[in-house]
C-alpha positions as CSV (number, residue, x, y, z in Angstrom):
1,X,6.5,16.0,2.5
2,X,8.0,12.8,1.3
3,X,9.2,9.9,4.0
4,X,11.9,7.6,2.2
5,X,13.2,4.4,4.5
6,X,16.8,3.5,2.6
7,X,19.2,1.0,2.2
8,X,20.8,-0.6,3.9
9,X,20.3,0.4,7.6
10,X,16.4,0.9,7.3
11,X,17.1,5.1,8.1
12,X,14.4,7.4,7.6
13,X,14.6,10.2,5.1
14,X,12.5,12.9,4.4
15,X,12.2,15.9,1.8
16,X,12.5,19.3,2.6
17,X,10.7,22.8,1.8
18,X,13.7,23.1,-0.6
19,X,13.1,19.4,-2.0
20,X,16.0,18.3,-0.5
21,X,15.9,14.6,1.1
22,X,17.9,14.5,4.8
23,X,18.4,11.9,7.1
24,X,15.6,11.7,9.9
25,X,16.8,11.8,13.5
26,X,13.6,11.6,14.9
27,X,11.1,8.4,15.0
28,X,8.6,9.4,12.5
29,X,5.9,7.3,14.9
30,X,6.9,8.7,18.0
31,X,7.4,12.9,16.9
32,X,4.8,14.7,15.0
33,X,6.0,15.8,11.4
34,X,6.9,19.9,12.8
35,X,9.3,18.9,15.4
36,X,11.1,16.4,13.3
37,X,15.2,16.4,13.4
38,X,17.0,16.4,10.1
39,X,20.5,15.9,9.4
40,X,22.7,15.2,6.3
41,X,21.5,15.3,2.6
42,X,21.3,12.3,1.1
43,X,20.5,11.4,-2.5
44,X,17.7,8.4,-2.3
45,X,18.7,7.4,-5.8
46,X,22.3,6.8,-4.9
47,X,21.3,5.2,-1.6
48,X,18.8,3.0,-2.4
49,X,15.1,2.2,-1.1
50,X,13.4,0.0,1.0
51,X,9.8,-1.2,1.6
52,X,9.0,2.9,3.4
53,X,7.4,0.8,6.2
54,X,7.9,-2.5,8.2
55,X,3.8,-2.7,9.3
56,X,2.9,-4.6,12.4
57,X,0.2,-6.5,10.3
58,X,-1.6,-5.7,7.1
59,X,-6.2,-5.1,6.8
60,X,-7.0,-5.6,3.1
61,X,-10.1,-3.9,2.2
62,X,-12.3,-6.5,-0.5
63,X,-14.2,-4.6,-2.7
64,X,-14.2,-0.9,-1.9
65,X,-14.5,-0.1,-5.8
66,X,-17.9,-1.1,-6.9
67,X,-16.9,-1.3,-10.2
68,X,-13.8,-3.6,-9.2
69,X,-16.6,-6.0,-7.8
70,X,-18.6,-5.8,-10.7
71,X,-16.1,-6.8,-13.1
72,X,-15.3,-9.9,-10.9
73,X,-19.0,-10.8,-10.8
74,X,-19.4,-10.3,-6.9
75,X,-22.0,-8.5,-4.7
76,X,-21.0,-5.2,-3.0
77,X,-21.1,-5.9,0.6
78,X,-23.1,-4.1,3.2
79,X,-20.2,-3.6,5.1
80,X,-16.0,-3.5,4.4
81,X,-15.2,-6.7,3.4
82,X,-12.3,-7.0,5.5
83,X,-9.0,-9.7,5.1
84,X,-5.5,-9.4,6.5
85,X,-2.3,-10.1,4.2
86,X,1.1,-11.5,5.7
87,X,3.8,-9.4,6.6
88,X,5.8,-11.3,5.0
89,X,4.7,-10.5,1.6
90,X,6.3,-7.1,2.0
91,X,8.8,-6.3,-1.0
92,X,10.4,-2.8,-1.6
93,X,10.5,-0.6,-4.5
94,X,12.2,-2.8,-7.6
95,X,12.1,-6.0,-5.9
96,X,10.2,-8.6,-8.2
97,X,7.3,-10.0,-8.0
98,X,7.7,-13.9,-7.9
99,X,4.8,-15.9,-9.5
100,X,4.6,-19.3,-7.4
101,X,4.2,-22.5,-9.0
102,X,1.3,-23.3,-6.9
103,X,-1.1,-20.1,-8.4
104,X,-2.4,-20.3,-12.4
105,X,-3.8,-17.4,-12.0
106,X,-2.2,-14.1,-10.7
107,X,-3.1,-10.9,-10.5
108,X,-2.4,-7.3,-9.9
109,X,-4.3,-5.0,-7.6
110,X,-2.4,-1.2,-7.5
111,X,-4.1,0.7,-4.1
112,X,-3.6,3.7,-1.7
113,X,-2.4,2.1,0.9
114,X,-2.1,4.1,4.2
115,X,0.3,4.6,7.3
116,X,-1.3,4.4,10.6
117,X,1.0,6.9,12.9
118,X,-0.7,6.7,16.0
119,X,-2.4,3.7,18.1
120,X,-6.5,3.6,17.0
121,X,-8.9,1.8,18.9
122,X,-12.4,2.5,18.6
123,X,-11.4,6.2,17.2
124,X,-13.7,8.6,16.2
125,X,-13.9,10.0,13.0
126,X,-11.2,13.1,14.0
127,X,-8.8,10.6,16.2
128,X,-8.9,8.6,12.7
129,X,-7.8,11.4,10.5
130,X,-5.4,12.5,12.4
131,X,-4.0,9.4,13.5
132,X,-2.6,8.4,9.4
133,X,1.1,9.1,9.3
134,X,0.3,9.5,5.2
135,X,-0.1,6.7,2.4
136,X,2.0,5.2,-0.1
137,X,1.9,3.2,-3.1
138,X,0.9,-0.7,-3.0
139,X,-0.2,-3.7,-4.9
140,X,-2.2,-6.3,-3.6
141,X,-1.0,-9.0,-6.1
142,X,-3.3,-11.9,-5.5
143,X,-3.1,-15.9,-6.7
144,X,-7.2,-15.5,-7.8
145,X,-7.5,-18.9,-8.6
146,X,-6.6,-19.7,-4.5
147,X,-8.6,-16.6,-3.6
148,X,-12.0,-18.1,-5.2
149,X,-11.0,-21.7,-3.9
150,X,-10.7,-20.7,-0.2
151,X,-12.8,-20.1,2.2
152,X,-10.5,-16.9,3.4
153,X,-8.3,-14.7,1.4
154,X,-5.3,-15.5,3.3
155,X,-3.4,-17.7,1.0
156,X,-4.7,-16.5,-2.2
157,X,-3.1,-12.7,-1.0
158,X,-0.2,-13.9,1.2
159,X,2.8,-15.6,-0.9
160,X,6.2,-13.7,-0.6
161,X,6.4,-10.5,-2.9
162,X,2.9,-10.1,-2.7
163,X,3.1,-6.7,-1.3
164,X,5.3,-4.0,-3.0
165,X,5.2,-1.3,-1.2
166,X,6.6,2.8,-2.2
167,X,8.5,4.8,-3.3
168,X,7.9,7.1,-0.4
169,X,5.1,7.9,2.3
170,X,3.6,11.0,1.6
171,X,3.2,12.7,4.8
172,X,-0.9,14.2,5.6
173,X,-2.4,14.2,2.6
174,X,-5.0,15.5,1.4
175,X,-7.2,11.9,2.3
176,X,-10.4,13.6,0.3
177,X,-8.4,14.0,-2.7
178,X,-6.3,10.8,-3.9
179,X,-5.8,8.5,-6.9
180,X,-3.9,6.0,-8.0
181,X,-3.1,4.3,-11.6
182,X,-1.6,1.3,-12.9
183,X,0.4,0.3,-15.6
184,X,1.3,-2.9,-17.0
185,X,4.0,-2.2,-19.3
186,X,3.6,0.9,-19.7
187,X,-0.1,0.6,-20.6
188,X,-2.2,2.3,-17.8
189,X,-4.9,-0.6,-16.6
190,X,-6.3,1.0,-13.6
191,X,-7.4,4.1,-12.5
192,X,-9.3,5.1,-9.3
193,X,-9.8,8.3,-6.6
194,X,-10.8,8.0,-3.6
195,X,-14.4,9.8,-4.5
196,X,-14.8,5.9,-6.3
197,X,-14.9,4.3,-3.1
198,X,-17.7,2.8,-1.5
199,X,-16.3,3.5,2.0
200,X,-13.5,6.3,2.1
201,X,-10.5,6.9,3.8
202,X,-11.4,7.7,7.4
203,X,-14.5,6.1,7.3
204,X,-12.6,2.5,7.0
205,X,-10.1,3.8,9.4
206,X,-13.1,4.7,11.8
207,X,-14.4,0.9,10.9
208,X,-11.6,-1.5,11.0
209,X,-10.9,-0.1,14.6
210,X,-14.0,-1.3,15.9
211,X,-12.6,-5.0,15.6
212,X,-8.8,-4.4,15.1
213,X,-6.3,-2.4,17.2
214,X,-4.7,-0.3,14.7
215,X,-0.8,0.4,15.8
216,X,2.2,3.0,14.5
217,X,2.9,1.3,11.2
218,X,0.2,-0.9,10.4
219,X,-0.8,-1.0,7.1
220,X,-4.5,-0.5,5.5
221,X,-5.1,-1.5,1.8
222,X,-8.1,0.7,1.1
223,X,-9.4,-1.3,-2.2
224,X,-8.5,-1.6,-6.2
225,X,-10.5,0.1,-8.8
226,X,-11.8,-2.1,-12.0
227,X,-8.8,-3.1,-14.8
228,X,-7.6,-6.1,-12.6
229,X,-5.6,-8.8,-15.1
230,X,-3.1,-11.2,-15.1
231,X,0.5,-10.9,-14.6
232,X,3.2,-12.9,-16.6
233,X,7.0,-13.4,-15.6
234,X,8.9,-10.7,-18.1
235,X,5.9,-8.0,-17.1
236,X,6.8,-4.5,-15.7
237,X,3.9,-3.1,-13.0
238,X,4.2,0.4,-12.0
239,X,1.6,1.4,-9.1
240,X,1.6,5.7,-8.9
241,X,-0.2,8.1,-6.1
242,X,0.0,11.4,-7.7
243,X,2.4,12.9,-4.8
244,X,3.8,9.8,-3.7
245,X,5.7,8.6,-6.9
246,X,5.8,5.5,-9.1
247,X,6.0,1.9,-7.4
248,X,8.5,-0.7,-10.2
249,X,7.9,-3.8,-9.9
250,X,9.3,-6.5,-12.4
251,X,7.5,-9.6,-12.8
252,X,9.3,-13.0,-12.6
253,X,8.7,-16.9,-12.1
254,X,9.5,-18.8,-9.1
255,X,10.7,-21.9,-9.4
256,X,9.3,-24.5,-7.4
């Protein structure tokens, strides 16, 4: 099951056993997946799509993919390496990516990122599982020459459009069995599954909620496999979870 958030009224969406997409009465947060209301059909195309969540906050996860840390030249870490982005970095499906003048050096990261549905604090590894709403497609486009200047990520990963976020959310996945590629104009960059990871799904989930209240919409970026580069303004990045869909995101200069 899909989850689409459309333009302009932020409405939920959601596919049906007969892959049709209908308008969701119920708060996906609030009612369990069965006992969700649906209404009209809608096509998503025609409508238009938003950003498929609005998180509370945003946990990065540095270095989840050893072979990401490897090409960058750093240590693996005995624990998550973990950093929180700005919420308002979040951009929708198609919105560009704006390069700022104060970065030299920007890059792309595609990720599984996923949905927390349900409040976890100090969960176990079964309240963790079953407390994702599903996952979606992200980038974690970072200014790298900030990053390695700073003593925190938070500038380096925070600028406006620095989170695309979409198509969809894809409702209980499979969280053993995920993968996600990049493409930089068409040219695939990055490929990673979740069996690549250094920590997986739950076991972050499980983690990160030692420290950090984790609420219905917050949003964990679970790590970038190797194939990192630079983006330029003109460049097209598409982020894909098989199951999810493709992420678009053009690539364009902002003007100081």
């Amino acid at each position: 099951m899909l989850l689409y958030r459309l333009s302009p009224e932020g409405f939920y969406a959601a596919t049906t056993p007969e892959d049709e997409v209908r308008i969701l009465y119920s708060d996906p947060f609030e009612t369990a997946p069965g006992g969700w209301e649906l209404g009209r059909k809608v096509d998503v195309l025609a409508e238009g799509l938003l950003a498929p969540v609005l998180p509370g906050k945003i946990v990065g996860v540095g270095r989840n993919y050893r072979d990401h840390a490897a090409e960058l030249g750093n240590p693996m870490p005995a624990e998550p390496l973990l950093f929180l982005k700005a919420i308002s970095s979040v951009v929708g499906p198609g919105a560009p990516i704006l390069l700022p003048p104060e970065s030299e050096r920007v890059e792309f990261e595609g990720e599984i990122a996923l949905v927390v549905g349900s409040r976890l604090r100090r969960a176990s590894a079964a309240e963790a599982r079953s407390g994702v709403l599903g996952v979606t497609c992200a980038c974690d486009v970072t200014a790298r020459d900030l990053q390695k200047k700073d003593a925190t990520f938070a500038r380096g990963k925070s600028f406006d459009t620095f989170c695309p976020l979409g198509p969809a959310i894809r409702v209980r996945p499979d969280l053993e069995d995920l993968e996600v590629a990049t493409r930089i104009n068409g040219e695939e960059r990055q490929r990673g599954h979740v069996r690549d990871m250094a920590w997986g799904l739950v076991e972050l989930l499980v983690y990160i909620s030692r420290f950090i209240t984790l609420e219905p919409g917050d949003l964990v970026l679970t790590g970038t496999p190797a194939g990192v580069g630079t983006l330029q303004p003109g460049d097209r990045v598409e982020v894909e979870v098989p199951g999810v869909g493709v992420l678009r995101s053009p690539v364009a200069k902002r003007e100081a």
